[in-house]
Each structure stands twice: as structure tokens, then as C-alpha cells.
N, C-alpha and C positions, 0 to 999 in steps of 0.2 A: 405109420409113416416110414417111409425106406430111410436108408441110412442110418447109420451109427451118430448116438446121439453125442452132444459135447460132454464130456465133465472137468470141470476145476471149480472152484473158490466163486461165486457171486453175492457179491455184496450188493443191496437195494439201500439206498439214500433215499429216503420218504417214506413215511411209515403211514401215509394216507390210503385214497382210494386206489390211484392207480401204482403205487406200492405192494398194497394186500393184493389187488389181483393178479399183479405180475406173479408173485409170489405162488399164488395159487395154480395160475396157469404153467409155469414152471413144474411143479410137483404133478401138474395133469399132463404134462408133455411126455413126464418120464424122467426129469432128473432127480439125480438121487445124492449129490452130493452136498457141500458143506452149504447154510446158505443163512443169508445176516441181513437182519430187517434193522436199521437205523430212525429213529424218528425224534424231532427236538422236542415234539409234546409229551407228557409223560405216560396219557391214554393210548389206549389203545384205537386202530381206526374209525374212524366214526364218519357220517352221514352229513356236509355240509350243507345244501339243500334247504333242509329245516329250519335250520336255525336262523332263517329271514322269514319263515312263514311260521309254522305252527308251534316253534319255541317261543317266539313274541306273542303268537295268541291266547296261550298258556293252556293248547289241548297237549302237548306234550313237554318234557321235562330236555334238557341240553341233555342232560345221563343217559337219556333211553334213544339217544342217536346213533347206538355203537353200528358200527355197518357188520354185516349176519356174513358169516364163513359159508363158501362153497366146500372147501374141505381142510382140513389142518396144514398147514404149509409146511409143519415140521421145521421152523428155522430157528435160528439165535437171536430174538428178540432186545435191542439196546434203545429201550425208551428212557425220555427225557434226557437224553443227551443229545449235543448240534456236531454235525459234521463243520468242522473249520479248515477244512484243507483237501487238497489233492495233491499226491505225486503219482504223477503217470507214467513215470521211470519207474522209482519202486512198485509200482500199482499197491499202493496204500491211501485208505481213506483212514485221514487226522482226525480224532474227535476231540469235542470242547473237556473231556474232563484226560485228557493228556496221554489217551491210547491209539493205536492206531489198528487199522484192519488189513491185512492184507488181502487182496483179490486176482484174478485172473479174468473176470469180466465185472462189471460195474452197468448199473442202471441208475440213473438221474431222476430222480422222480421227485424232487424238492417244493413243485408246484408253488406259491406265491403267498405272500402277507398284503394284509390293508396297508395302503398309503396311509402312512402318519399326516396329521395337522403338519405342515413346515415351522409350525413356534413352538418347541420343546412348552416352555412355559405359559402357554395357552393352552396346549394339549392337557397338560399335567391339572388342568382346575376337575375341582368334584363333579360329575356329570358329563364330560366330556368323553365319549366313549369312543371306540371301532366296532366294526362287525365283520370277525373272521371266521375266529376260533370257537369252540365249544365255551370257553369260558366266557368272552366277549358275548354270545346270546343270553349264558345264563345272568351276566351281571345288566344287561339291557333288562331282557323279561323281569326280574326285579323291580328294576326302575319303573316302566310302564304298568305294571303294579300296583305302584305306591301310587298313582293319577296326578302325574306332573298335569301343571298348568298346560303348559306348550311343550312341544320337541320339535327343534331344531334338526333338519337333515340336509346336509352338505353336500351334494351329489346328487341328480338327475335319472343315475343307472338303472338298471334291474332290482340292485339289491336297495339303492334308494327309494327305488320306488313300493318298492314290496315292504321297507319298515313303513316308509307312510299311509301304504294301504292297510298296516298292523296297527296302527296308531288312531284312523280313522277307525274302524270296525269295533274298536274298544272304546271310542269317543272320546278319543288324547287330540284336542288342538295341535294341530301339525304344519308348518313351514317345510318348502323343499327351498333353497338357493341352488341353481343352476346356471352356470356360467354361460351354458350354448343356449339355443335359440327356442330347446321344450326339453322335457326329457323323454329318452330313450333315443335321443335324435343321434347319439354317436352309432346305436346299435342298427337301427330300422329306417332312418334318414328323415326327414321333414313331412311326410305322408303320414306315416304312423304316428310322429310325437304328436302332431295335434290332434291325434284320439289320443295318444296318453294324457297330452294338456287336459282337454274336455273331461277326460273320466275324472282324472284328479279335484279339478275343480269342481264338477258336480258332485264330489263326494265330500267336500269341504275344505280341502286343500287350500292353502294357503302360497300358491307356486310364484316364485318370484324367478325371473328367466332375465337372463343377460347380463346379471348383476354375479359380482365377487363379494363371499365374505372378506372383510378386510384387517375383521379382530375380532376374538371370542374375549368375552369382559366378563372379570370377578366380582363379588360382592367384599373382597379386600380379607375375606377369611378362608383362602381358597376353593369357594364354592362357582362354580358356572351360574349366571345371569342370566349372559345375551350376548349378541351379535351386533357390527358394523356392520353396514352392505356397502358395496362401492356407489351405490345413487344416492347415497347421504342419509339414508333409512337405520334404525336401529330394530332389533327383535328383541323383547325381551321374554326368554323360555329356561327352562328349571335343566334340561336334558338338551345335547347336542350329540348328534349321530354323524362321526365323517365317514363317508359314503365315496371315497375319490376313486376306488378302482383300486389294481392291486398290483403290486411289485413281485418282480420275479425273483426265488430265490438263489440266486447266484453269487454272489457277493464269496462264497469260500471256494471256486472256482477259479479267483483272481489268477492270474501268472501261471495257469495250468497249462496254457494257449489251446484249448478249446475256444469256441466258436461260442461266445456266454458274452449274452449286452443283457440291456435293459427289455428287450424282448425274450429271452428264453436262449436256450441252447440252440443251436440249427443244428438239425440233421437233416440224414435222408430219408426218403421213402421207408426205409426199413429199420428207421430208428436209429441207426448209427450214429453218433456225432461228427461231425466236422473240427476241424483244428481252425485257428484263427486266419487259416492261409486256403482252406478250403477244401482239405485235405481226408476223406473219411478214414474213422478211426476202426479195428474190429473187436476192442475190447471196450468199450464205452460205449451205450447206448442209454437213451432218452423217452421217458414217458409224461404223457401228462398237461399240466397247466405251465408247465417250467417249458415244454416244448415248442420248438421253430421249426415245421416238415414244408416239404412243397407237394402241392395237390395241382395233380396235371386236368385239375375243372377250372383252375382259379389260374391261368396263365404260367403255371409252377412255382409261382410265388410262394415264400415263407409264412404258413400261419401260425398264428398265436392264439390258443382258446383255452377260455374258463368254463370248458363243456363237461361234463358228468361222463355222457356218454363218451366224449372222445380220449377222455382219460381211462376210462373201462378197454376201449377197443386196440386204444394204442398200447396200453400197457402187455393186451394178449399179443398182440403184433409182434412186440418187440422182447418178452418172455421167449415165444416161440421161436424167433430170428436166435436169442442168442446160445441156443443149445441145438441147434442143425445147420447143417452145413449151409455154402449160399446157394446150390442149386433149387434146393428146400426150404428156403426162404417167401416169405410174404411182402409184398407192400402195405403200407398204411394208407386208404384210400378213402376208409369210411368221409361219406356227405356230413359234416356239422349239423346236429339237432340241437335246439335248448325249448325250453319252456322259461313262460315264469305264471303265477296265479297271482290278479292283484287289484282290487276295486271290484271284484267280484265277475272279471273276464279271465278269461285261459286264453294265454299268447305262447303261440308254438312255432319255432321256423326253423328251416331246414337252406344247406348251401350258407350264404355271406354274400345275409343284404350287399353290407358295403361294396362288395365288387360287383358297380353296378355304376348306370346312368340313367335308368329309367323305372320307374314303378307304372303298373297298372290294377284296379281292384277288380280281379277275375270273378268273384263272386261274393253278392253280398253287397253292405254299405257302409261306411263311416257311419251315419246317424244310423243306421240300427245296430254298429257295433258288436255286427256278424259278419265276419268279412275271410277272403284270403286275398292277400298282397302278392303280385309276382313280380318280381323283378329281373332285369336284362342287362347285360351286357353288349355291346356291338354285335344286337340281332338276336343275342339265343337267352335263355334260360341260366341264372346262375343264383336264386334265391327265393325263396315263398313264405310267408308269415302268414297265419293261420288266427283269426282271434274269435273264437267261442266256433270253428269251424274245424279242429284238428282231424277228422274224419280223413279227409283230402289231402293230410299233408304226405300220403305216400302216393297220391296220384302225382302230386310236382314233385317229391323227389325224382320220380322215375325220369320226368322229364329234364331236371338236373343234371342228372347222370347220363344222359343222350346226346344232352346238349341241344336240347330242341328249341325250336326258331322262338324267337322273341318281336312282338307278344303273340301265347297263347292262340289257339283258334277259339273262337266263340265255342261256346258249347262242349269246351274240352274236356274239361271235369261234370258238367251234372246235367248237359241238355239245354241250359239257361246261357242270354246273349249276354258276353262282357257288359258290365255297364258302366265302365268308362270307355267313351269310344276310341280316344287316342291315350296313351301310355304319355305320363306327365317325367320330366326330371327327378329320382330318386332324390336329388338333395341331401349328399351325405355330406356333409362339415369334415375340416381338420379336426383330427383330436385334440389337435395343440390347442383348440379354440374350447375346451369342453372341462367342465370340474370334477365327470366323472370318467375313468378309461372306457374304452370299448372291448365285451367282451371277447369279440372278436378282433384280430389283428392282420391285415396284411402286411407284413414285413418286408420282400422282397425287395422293394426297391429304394430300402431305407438302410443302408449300412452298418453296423455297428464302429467300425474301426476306420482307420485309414492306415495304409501303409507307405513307408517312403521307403525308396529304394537307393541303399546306398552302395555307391560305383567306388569301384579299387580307386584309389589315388587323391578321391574327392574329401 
């Protein structure tokens, strides 16, 4: 790569996936200087993923998640301690045991915690769990284990659905409560939840839809019972899983005036942050699940994802941006991919169902629950879900990336005629309406702030 590389001081804040790779990618770029991995957990990186699938199944252990080195980062490793501060004057990152770091470039990589229960003291009963962390799988797979009666799950999501599909399969009586309308409906829109509906309940599910828990109840010795629903129903189950989606870790960014809400940090294209006024920064930059970028598929709109891959991609993106200059710079452009395995189908999609107004099933059927879903925006191409079909799913990305008319031509992917003849409404919900978030996010046109502008004199 031409030009002279950067060196000074980079501190990494998240000692996760898109953490270690920056880090790595760093040391592959060619820098050689001082450099500080921060992380609140006290492990070292490890492989989230699993621990909603094959940790609960109990073919593998939470320990044997550690995520495998591309090559030695060579850095100052400061595990189990939380960053609680920025100064961006000093360029010092504050930590919780009362030291601080100094830097010359910074990278955000703080990625997100489970939504707590909102009742401290409902949370707090015996069997009440999350599912974030490595410890969080290992203390569930335990529990499912021991063959509670029933388990309760709080959320509709990916990760809600993938513990119920863990709970079926080992023959644990399972409840989902879902606020919206099915689940997966904040991710995939009203097309696909009623194949996830269908799978679930043909697999024994227990799916209650439209209803709110409205109280997790004790046996008065601090143990979890059961459940209120808002239709005046009770659950009673040994184990409750909150499954609500995940909060950005932001919160020691407070008063830095970067660009930090309830979505993620905004930056740019190149990982840069923004200030609270919109202002890009060149010493602070952004990876990961904590990240707000705009992708010029998706109108340039702000997204937010709890993607593997885009935490991998972005982190190399923004590694590379901050040790060469800007003529030698990258954008961050990669297409959104997730999977999940669950009831015994593989769901893969590519782009952001949710920006969208229309689905059509390209190939394949709901009842034979072989299908690819493509979705449209105003005419073209901006999302594809793949289920037990992932083959195909780099033929629609291609067409993502082109922006190709919407719907599809007949025969586009495999010789075979659509067979839905006309493209139905995506039917994506508010999230505000939904119990679990969306893994993906458009933010764009959702503000974090407001500003009031005050005039001399006033």
C-alpha cells in the first residue's frame, strides 16, 4: 500500500470480536506501535453465536468459545476492567478501577448488553436469567440440564427463538410471549413470522402473540414460579429467559459530545465518528454492534446491526482507515448477512428486510418451508431470506448490490416461474410495538438529540 503509514498510541475499547480483529488487522496493515485492548469481561474474546445454539444443546461447553487468533496482536491487554469515561481533549480513556489511557486514535468497539427485565426485583428471583455473555449460556445450559418443568421466553427474536428451538429439541416444555404480531416479525416482516409461527407450534411451542408479560411471580423464598400475561392468563414455569433485544454500550460516552444515543455511535462511511452537531472526527473511530454508518443501498440511512459478519468487516475497514492516510482510505459498504438455525430450518438473509414495502416468494414455498423471500423497495431489490435454500443467497445479493428492479424476473435464480404471481406488503411493524428489538436498525430518520439554538440577547 503506498504511503507512509500513521503511528501514535491506539487504544481499542471492546475486547470482543470486532475488537480482536481490528487489532489484528492493525498489526497486518503494518503498525507497529504502542496499542491497548480494553475489555469489561475478564475472558478473553470469545464466539457469541453459540451460546444460543450449541451451548444450550450441550455439544459444546460456554469455555470452548474462545474466538481462534489470526495472528498475535502484540498489544496491552486490560481485561475485566469497564471504560467509564472519555476526554477527548486530553484524548484519555477513564477506566473503572481509576486509571486512565492515553491515546492518539481510539476505536469504539463497546458492542451492546441484554435488555434487563424493567423490575430490578423481579429480575433478581432464582431463574430469571439473560442471554448475552459467555457466563449467561453457561448458567442457562445448567438450568436446562436439570429439566425444568416449563421455560418461559420473553421475546419473539432470533435469540428468542433459537432458546426455544434449544428447549424443544431436549424436550423442555417452552412458552415464547411476544408482544408484536409473530415472531421474527420485527426482523423479516409478517411473510416470514408465520412460517416462524407455524414451525414453532408444530414443534410444540407454546407461542402466545400480542400479549405483555406483566409480572414475573416468586414462590416468596426468592425462587421464579411464573408469569402474568396482559390477557389475564398466568404461566407457571421453573426458568424464565428475557430475550428483549440489546442495548448499546454507550452510557461512558455521556458529555463527550460524540454522536452516542440509544442506537450506537453515528459515523461515516469510514468509521469516523460524528460529534453531536454532525461534525466528523479524525481521531475516534467506530466498529461493530455499538455502530451507526450509512449505506448508500439503503437510502444513506443510519444502520444499526447485531451482525457477526459486519462486526468482522467493519472492524477491518476501520483498523485499516486509521493508520493511512484519507486518499487510502476505504468505505464500509459490505451488504448485511445473518443466519440463524432453529426448529430444524437454516434462515439466512442478506441486505434489510425492513427497508422495504413489498415481499414476494422467488422460489420455493411456505408449506414446504424451502423457500427464498425477496424483498423491494420503490421498484428494486433491497433484501432476500433464504430458508433451507442459502445456495442462492449470493445470487440476490448480486442483485442488492445493483439495485435490480423489483420483483425479480421469473426465472432469475434457477429456470423455475415465481410463484407468487404478484409481490404481497412486507408488513414490517414499529419496533416500539415489539418485545424484542430488531436486529437490524434503520436509524436515519430517527434523531438521537434535539438542539435549541440560542440567539445573543434572548
Amino acid at each position: 500500500m503506498p504511503g507512509d503509514l500513521w503511528e501514535g498510541r491506539i487504544v481499542i475499547v471492546g475486547a470482543s470480536l470486532a475488537g480482536l480483529r481490528a487489532a489484528e488487522t492493525l498489526r497486518e496493515e503494518g503498525f507497529t506501535g504502542p496499542l491497548t485492548l480494553v475489555g469489561e469481561e475478564p475472558r478473553p474474546p470469545y464466539d457469541r453465536p453459540p451460546l444460543s445454539k450449541q451451548v444450550l444443546l450441550g455439544t459444546t461447553t460456554a469455555d470452548a468459545t474462545r474466538l481462534p487468533t489470526r495472528r498475535e496482536p502484540d498489544a496491552d491487554w486490560r481485561l475485566g476492567v469497564a471504560a467509564t469515561g472519555l476526554d477527548p481533549l486530553a484524548k484519555r480513556v477513564l477506566l473503572a478501577d481509576g486509571e486512565s489511557l492515553p491515546y492518539d486514535r481510539l476505536l469504539i468497539a463497546t458492542g451492546t448488553r441484554a435488555r434487563p427485565w424493567p423490575h430490578p426485583e423481579q429480575a433478581a428471583l432464582d431463574g430469571v436469567l439473560p442471554l448475552r455473555t459467555s457466563d449467561d449460556a453457561a448458567r442457562l445450559a445448567d438450568r436446562l440440564a436439570a429439566g425444568p418443568r416449563r421455560v418461559l421466553v420473553i421475546g419473539g427474536g432470533f435469540t428468542g427463538s433459537e432458546i426455544a428451538s434449544a428447549c424443544r429439541e431436549q424436550g423442555i416444555e417452552v412458552t415464547v410471549a411476544e408482544r408484536g404480531s409473530g415472531p421474527l416479525v420485527g426482523a423479516l416482516g409478517g411473510t416470514l413470522s408465520k412460517l416462524a409461527a407455524g414451525l414453532q407450534r408444530a414443534h410444540g411451542v407454546d407461542l402466545r402473540c400480542g400479549v405483555t408479560v406483566t409480572a414475573l411471580s416468586g414462590d416468596g423464598k426468592g425462587r421464579f414460579t411464573g408469569a402474568d400475561l396482559s390477557d389475564g392468563s398466568h404461566i407457571d414455569a421453573d426458568v424464565c429467559v428475557i430475550a428483549l433485544g440489546a442495548v448499546r454500550n454507550v452510557e461512558w460516552l455521556a458529555d463527550t459530545g460524540l454522536a452516542a444515543g440509544p442506537h450506537g455511535v453515528a459515523c461515516d462511511a469510514g468509521c469516523r465518528a460524528f460529534t453531536m452537531y454532525g461534525i466528523v472526527t479524525d481521531d475516534v473511530f467506530v466498529a461493530g454492534d455499538v455502530s451507526r454508518f450509512p449505506h448508500p443501498l439503503f437510502d444513506y440511512q443510519l444502520l444499526s446491526l447485531e451482525h457477526w459478519g459486519n462486526a468482522v468487516t467493519q472492524a477491518e475497514v476501520a483498523a485499516h482507515n486509521m493508520v493511512h492516510p484519507g486518499p487510502y482510505r476505504r468505505p464500509h459498504l459490505g451488504v448485511p448477512v445473518f443466519w440463524s438455525t432453529q426448529f430444524g430450518v437454516n434462515i439466512k438473509s442478506v441486505g434489510v428486510p425492513t427497508f422495504s414495502d413489498q415481499v414476494v416468494i422467488a422460489q420455493g414455498s411456505l408449506a414446504e418451508r424451502r423457500l427464498v423471500a425477496v424483498y423491494g423497495y420503490r421498484g428494486r431489490v433491497t433484501a432476500a431470506v433464504t430458508v433451507n435454500m442459502a445456495k442462492w443467497l449470493e445470487h440476490y445479493q448480486s442483485l442488492i448490490e445493483t439495485a435490480a428492479p423489483f420483483p425479480p424476473a421469473p426465472g432469475a435464480a434457477d429456470g423455475h416461474p415465481l410463484v407468487a404471481e404478484f409481490p404481497v406488503p412486507s408488513d414490517v411493524p414499529d419496533p416500539k410495538g415489539l418485545s424484542h428489538g430488531p436486529t437490524v436498525a434503520l436509524t436515519g430518520h430517527l434523531p438521537d438529540r434535539r438542539l435549541t439554538v440560542v440567539r445573543p440577547g434572548s
